[in-house]
DOSEVO-907610 format. One record per residue (C-alpha): x, y, z. Coordinates in Angstrom, 3 decimals. Layout:
BEGIN
(rogu (X Y Z))
...
END
This chain:
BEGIN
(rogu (36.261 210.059 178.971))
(rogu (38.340 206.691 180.147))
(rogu (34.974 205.232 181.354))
(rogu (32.823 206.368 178.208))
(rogu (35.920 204.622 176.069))
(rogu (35.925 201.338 178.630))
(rogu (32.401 200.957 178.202))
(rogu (31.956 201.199 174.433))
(rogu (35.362 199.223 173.902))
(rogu (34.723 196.380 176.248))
(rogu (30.821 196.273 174.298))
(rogu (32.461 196.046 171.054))
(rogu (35.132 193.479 172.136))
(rogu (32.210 191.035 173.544))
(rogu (30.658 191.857 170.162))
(rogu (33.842 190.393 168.266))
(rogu (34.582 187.359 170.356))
(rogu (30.598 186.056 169.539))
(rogu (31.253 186.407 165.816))
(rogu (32.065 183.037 164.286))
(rogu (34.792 182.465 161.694))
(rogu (33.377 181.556 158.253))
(rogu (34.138 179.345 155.525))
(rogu (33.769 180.798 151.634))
(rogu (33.627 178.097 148.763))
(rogu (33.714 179.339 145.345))
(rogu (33.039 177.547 141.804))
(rogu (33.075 179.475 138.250))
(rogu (30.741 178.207 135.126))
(rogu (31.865 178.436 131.596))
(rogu (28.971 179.350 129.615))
(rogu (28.315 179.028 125.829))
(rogu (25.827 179.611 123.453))
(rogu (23.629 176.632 122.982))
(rogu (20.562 175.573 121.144))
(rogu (18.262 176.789 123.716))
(rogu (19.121 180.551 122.925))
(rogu (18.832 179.942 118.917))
(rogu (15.377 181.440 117.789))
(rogu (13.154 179.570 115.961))
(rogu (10.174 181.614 114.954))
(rogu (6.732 179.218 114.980))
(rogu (5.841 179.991 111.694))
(rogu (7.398 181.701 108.670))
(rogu (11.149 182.390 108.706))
(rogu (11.402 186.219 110.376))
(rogu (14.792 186.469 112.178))
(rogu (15.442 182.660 112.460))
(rogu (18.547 181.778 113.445))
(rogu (18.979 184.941 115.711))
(rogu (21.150 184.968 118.512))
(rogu (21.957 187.021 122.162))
(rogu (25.367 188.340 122.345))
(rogu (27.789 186.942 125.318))
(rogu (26.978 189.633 128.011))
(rogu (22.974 188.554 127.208))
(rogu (23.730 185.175 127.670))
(rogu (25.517 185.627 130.584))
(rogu (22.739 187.532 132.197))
(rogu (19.797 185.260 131.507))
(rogu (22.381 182.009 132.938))
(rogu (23.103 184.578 136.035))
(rogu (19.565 185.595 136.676))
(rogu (18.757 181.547 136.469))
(rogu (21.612 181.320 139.407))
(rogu (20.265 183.798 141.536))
(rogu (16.742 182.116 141.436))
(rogu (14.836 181.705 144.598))
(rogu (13.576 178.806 143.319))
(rogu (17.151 177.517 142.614))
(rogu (17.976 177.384 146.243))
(rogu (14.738 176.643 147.788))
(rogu (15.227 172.927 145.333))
(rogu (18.767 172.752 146.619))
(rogu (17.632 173.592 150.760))
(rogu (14.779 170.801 149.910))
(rogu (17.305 168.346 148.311))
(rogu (20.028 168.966 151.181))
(rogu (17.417 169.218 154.387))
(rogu (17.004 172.707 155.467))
(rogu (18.458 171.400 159.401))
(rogu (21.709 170.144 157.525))
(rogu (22.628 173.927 155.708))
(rogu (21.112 175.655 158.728))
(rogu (20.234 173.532 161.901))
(rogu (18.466 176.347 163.859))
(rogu (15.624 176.833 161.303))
(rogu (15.976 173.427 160.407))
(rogu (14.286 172.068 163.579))
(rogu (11.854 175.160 163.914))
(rogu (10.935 174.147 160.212))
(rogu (10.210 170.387 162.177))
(rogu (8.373 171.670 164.868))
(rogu (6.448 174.141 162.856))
(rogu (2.560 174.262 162.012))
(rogu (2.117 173.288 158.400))
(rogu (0.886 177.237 157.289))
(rogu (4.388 178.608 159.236))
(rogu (6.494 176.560 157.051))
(rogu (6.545 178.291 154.042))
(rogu (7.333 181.661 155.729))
(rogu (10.881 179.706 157.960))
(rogu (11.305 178.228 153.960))
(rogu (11.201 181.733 152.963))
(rogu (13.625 183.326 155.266))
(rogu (15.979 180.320 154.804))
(rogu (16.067 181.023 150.868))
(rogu (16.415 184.423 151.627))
(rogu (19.733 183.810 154.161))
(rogu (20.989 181.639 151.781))
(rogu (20.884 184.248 148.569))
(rogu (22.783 186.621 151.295))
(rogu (25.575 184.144 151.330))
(rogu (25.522 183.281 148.283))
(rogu (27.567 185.711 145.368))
(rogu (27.333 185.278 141.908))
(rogu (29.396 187.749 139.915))
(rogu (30.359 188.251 135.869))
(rogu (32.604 190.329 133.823))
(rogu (31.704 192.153 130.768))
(rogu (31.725 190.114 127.856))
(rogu (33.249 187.424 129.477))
(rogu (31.357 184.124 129.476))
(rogu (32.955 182.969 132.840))
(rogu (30.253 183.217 136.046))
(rogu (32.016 182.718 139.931))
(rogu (29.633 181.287 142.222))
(rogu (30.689 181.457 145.873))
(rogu (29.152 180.549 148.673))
(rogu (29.475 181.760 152.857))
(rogu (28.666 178.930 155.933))
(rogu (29.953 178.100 159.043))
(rogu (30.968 174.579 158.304))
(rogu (33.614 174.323 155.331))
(rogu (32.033 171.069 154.134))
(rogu (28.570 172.417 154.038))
(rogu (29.683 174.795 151.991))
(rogu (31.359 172.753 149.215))
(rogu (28.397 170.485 149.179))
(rogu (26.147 173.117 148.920))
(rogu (27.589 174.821 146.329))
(rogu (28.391 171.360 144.755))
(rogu (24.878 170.473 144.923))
(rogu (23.688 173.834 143.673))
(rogu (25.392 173.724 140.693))
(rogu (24.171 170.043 140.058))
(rogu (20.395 171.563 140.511))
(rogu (21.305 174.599 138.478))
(rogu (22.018 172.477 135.430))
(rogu (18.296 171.004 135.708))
(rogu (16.460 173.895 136.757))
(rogu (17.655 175.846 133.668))
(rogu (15.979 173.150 131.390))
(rogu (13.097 173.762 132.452))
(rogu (13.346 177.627 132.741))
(rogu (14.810 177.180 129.111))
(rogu (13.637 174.492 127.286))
(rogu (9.610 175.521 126.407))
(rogu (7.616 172.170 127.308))
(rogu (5.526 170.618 124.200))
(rogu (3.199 173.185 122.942))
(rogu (-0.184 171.842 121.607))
(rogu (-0.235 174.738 119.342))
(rogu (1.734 173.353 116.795))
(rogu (-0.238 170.290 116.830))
(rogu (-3.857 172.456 117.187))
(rogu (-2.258 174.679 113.549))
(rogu (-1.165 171.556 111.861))
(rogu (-4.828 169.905 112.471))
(rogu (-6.712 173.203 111.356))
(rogu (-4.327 173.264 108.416))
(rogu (-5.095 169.678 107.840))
(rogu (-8.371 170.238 107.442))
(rogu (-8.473 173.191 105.290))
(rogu (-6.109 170.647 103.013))
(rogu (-8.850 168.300 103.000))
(rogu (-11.304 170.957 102.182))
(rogu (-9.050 172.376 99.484))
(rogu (-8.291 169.327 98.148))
(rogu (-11.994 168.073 97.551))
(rogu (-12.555 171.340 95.433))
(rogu (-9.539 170.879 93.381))
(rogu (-10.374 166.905 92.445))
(rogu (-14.108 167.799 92.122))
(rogu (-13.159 170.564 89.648))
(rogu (-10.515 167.929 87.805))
(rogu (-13.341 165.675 87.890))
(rogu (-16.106 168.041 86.757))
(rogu (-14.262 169.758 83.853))
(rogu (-12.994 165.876 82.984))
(rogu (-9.267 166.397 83.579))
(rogu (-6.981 164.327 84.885))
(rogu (-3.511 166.983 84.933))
(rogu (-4.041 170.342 84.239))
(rogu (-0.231 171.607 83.151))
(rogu (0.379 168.202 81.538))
(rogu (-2.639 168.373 79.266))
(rogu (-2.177 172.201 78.642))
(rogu (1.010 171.636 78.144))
(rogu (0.127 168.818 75.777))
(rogu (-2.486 170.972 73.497))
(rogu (-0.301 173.281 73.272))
(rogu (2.204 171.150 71.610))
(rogu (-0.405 169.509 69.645))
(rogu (-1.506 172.843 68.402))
(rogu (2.229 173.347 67.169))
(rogu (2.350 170.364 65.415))
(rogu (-0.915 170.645 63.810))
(rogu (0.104 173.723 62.332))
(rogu (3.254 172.384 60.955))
(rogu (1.437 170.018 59.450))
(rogu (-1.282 171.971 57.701))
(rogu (1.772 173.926 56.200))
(rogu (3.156 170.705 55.392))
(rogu (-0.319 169.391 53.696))
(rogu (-0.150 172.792 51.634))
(rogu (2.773 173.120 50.402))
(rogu (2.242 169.057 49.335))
(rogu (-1.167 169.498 48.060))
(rogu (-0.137 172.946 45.566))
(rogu (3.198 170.434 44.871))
(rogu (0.956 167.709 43.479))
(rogu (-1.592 169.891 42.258))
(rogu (1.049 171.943 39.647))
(rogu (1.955 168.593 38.776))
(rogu (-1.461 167.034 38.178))
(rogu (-2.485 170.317 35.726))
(rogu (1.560 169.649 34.118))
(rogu (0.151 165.825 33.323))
(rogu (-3.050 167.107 32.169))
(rogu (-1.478 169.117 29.604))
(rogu (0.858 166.602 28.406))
(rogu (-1.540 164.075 28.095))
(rogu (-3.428 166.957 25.678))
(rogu (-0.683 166.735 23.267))
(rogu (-0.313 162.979 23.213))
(rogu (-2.154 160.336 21.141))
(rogu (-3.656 157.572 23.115))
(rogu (-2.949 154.753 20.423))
(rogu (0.060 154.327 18.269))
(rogu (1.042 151.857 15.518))
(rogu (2.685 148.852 16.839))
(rogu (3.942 147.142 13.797))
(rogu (2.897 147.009 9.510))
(rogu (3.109 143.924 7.410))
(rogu (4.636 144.320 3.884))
(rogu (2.308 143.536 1.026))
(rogu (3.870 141.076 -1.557))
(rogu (0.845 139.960 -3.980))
(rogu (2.302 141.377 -7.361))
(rogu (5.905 140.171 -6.612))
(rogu (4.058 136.648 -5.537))
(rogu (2.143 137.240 -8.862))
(rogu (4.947 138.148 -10.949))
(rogu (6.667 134.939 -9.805))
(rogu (4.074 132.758 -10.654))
(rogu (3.823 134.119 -13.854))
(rogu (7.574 133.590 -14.932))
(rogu (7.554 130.067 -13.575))
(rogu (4.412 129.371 -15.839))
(rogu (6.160 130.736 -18.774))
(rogu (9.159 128.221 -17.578))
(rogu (6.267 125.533 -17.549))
(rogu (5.054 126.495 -21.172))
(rogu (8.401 127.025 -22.664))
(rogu (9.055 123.293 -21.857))
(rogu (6.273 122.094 -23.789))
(rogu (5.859 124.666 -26.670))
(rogu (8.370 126.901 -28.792))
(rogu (8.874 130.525 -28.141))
(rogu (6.461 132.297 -30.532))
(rogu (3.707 129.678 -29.027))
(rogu (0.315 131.691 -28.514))
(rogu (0.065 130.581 -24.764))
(rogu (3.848 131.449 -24.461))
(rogu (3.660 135.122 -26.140))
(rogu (0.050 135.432 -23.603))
(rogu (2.037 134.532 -20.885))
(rogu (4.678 137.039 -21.408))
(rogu (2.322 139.792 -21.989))
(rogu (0.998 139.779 -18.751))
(rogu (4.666 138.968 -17.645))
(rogu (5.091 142.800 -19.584))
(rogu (1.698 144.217 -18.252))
(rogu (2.551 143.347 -14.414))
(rogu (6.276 144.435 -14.509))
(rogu (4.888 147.581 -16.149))
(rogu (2.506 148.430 -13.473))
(rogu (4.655 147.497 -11.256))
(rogu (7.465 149.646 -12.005))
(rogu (4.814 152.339 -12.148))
(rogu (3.583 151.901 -8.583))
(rogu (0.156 151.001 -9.905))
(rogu (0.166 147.254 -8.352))
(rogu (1.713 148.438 -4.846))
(rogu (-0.856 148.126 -1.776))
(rogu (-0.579 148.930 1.924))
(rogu (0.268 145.555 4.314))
(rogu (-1.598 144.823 7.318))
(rogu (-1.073 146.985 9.960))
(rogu (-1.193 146.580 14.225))
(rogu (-2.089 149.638 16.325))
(rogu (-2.103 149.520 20.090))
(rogu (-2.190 151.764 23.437))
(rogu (0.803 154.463 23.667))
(rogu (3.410 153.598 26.719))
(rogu (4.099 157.064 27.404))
(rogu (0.043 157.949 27.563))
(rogu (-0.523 155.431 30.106))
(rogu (2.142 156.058 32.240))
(rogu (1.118 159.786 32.195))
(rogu (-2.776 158.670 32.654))
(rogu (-0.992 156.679 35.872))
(rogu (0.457 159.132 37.161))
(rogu (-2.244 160.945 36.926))
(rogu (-4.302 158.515 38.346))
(rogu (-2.131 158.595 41.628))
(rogu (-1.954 162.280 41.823))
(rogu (-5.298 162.755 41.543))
(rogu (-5.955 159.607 44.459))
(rogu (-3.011 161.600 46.630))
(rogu (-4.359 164.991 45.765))
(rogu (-7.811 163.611 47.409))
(rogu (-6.027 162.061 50.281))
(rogu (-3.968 165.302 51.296))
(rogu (-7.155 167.084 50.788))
(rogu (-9.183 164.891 53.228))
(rogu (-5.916 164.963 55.449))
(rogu (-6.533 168.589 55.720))
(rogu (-9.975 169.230 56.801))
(rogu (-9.361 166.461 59.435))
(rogu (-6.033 168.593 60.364))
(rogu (-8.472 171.390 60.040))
(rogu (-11.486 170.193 62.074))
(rogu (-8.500 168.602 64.487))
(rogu (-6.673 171.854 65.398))
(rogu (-10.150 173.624 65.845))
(rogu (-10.908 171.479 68.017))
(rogu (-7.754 171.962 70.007))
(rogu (-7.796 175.517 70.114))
(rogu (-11.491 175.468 71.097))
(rogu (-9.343 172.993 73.696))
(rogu (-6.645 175.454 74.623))
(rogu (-9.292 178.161 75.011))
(rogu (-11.731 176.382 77.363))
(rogu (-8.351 175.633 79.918))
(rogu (-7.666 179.484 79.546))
(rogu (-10.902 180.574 81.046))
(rogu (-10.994 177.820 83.660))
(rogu (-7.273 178.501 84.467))
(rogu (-7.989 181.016 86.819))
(rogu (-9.486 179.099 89.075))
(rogu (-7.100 175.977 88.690))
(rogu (-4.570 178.495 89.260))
(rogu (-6.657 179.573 92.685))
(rogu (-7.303 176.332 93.836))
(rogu (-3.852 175.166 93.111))
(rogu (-2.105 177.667 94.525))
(rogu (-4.089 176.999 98.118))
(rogu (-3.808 173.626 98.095))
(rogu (-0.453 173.874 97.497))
(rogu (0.256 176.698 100.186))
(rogu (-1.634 174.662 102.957))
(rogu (0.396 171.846 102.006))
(rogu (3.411 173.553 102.594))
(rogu (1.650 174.881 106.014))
(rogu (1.227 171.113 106.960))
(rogu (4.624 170.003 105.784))
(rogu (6.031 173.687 107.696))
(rogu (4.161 172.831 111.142))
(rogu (4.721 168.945 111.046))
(rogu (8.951 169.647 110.363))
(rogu (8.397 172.163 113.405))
(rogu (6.746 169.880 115.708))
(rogu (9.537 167.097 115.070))
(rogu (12.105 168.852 115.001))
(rogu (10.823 171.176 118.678))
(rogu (10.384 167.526 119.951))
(rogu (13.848 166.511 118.764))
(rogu (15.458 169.604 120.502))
(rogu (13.595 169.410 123.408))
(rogu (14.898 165.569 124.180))
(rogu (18.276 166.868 123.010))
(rogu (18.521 169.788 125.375))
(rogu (16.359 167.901 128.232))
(rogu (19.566 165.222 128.539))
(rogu (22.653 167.230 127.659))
(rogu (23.808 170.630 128.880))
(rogu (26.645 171.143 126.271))
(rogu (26.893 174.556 126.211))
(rogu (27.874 174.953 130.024))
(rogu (30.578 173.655 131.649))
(rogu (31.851 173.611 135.577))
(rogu (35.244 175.347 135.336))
(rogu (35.837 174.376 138.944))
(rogu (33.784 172.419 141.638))
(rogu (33.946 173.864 144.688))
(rogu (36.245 172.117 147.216))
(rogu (36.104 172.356 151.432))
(rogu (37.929 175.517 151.699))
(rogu (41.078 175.546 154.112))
(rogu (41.480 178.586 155.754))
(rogu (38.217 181.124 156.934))
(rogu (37.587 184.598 157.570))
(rogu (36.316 186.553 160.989))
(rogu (35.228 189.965 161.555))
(rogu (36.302 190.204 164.772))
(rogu (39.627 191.429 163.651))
(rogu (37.313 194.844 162.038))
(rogu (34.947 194.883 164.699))
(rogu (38.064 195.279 167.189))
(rogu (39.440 197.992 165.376))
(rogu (36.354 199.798 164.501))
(rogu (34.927 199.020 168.491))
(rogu (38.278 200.960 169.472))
(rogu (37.908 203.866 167.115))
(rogu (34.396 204.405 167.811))
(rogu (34.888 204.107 171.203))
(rogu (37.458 206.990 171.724))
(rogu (35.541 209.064 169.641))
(rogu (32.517 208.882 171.829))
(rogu (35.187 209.327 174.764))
(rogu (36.704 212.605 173.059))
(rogu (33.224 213.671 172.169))
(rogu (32.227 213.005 175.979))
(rogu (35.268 214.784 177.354))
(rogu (34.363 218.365 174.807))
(rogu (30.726 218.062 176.063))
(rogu (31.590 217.748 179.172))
(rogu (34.122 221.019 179.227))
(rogu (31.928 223.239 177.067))
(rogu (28.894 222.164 179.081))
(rogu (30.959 222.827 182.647))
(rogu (29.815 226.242 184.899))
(rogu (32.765 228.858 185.079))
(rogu (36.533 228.830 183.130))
(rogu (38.096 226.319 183.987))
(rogu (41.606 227.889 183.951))
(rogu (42.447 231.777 184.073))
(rogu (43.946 232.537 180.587))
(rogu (40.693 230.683 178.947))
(rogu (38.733 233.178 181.303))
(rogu (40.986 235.901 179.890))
(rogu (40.261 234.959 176.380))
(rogu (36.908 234.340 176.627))
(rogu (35.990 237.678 178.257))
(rogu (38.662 240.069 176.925))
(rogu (39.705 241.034 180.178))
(rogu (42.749 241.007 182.170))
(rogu (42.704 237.992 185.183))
(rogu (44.263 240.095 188.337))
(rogu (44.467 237.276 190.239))
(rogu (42.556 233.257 190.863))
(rogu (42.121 231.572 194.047))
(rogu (42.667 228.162 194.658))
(rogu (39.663 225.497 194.496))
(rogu (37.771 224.457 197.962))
(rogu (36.806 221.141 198.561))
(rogu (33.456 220.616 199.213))
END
């Protein structure tokens, strides 16, 4: 049993004292969300804007960290003899097909010393690393975390996609396309703005009829008043009397006669015969006078009645309106016809204005759409190609200043294991032995009384 134990022990202890003490730097990574992670769907708006939570962010950024790729860049950046000098000058000496396969199991010793560990949803990642050499292992770490923030653009960022550009040109075309329709069918059906003039007849149309109500109710206006004037102007006389001259003859006569009697009476007597003949007729004439017999109509003036020719005036001018408002409405007539023939001839064709319209407006909005993406996928990819805002070094990892061995452990466990194998020796040993090796086990083991033993003979 002692030389089972010395033998195992003293194998484990030379085990121990070839172990090497190592050196373990460590660096943590804040991690936010950034633009990268924001969707942005290529075309239409379906879940834009949509987001991972923190424990999906934090996996993607740890996944990035535990890249191959990752530390093959940083090996290749360092020198693969400076991290590990052994495979560094095999890697020298190497044919050129061997070197990828020494590459290969460098990355792969380096991901075994390398630890990169997260708590749930905390957005805090610890990055340690395990060499021989203290400084190595700050500047590795150091360095990976410098490549880590450019390798993720390019995991992350998508490079420039010429299908945006390919859509925007097929788009473009159609545009073209759609466009030559809709001015050939402006041009063909002679207009120049569809809504506009639509819009326009039908406002024309309005006013039209608001007008022919307005001629209407004008010409029945003027028309009462015309048939009023005509039978005013039945009832009035044409001419009337202007003035009449009074008629004075047998006063003038009379007159005349007395002064001749005046005349005679100064050159004959009273009872004179051409005195008493003058007063007869003086008699005679006053006689028929007083009678009425001598009286005769004056002259008399007649001339055009006032009130008749203003009425024939009026009439005149409601007759000449009458004809106007009349004329006004058969062109107000023939003019809204023709605007509702108009109105109807955009109503059939609408449809396919609306058609053509409504394409050439939705592949403009297509060309704006993809032209806005393209600018604005270029503008984020510069952005996030030279900043990486969203993460942030917590801590850089520093030469650390005290190491850890295993040959502490490997003692202890060399020492258990070994007096195990030493107590499992020793029981193999007894229960594999000839005989009993003392006379109360040969008394158990058989059931029987021991009489008496005799001593052991040398051989």
């Amino acid at each position: 049993m002692v030389a089972v134990f010395l033998l195992i022990f003293l194998i484990g202890l030379g085990f121990a004292l070839t172990l090497k003490k190592t050196y373990t730097a460590g660096s943590s990574v804040l991690i936010q969300l950034g633009q990268e992670y924001v969707y942005e769907p290529r075309a239409g708006d379906a879940a834009r804007g949509a987001v991972p939570d923190t424990d999906g962010l934090v996996a993607s950024e740890t996944e990035i960290l535990m890249s191959g790729q990752l530390r093959e860049r940083v090996l290749r950046k360092l020198g693969l003899g400076v991290v590990y000098p052994k495979l560094g000058a095999k890697y020298d000496q190497a044919a050129p097909a061997e070197k990828p396969l020494i590459m290969a199991k460098a990355v792969q010793a380096m991901g075994e010393s390398m630890n990169v560990s997260a708590a749930p949803a905390n957005p805090i990642v610890r990055i340690s690393f395990e060499h021989d050499d203290p400084v190595i292992a700050a500047k590795v770490l150091n360095t990976y975390l410098e490549e880590y923030l450019i390798y993720r653009r390019s995991v992350l960022i998508q490079p420039a996609s010429p299908v945006l550009e390919r859509q925007r040109v097929l788009f473009e075309e159609r545009l073209a396309d759609a466009d030559a329709a809709y001015q050939d069918f402006l041009a063909t059906n002679n207009i120049g703005d569809f809504a506009a003039q639509k819009t326009g007849l039908t406002q024309t149309i309005g006013q039209l009829e608001g007008q022919k109500y307005t001629i209407e109710a004008s010409l029945q206006e003027r028309q009462g008043r015309l048939a009023s004037l005509e039978a005013q102007l039945a009832q009035i006389s044409p001419e009337i009397g202007l003035y009449r001259d009074a008629n004075t003859s047998d006063s003038d006569k009379l007159a005349q006669l007395k002064l001749q009697r005046e005349d005679l009476l100064s050159r004959y007597k009273a009872g004179s015969q051409p005195v008493l003949d003058v007063e007869a007729q003086i008699r005679q004439l006053e006689s028929g006078m007083a009678s009425g017999r001598t009286t005769a109509p004056g002259a008399r003036r007649v001339g055009v009645n006032p009130v008749y020719q203003t009425l024939q005036t009026e009439k005149i001018q409601l007759s000449a309106e009458i004809a106007s408002l009349k004329s006004l409405r058969d062109a107000n007539l023939q003019q809204y016809e023709q605007a509702t023939a108009q109105l109807q001839r955009f109503a059939a064709i609408e449809p396919q204005f609306q058609e053509l319209s409504s394409d050439r407006d939705l592949l403009q909005n297509n060309v704006r759409d993809f032209s806005m993406k393209e600018q604005q996928d270029e503008a984020a990819r510069m952005i996030a190609g030279e900043t990486n805002d969203n993460i942030r070094i917590v801590q850089r990892a520093s030469p650390p200043a005290k190491g850890t061995s295993l040959r502490r452990p490997v003692l202890i466990l060399a020492f258990l294991f070994a007096g195990f194998s030493a107590l499992c020796a020793g029981l193999l040993r007894m229960f594999l032995r000839p005989g009993m090796p003392t006379p109360a086990s040969a008394s158990r083991t058989l059931d029987l009384p021991v009489l008496g033993a005799a001593p052991l003979k040398a051989r």
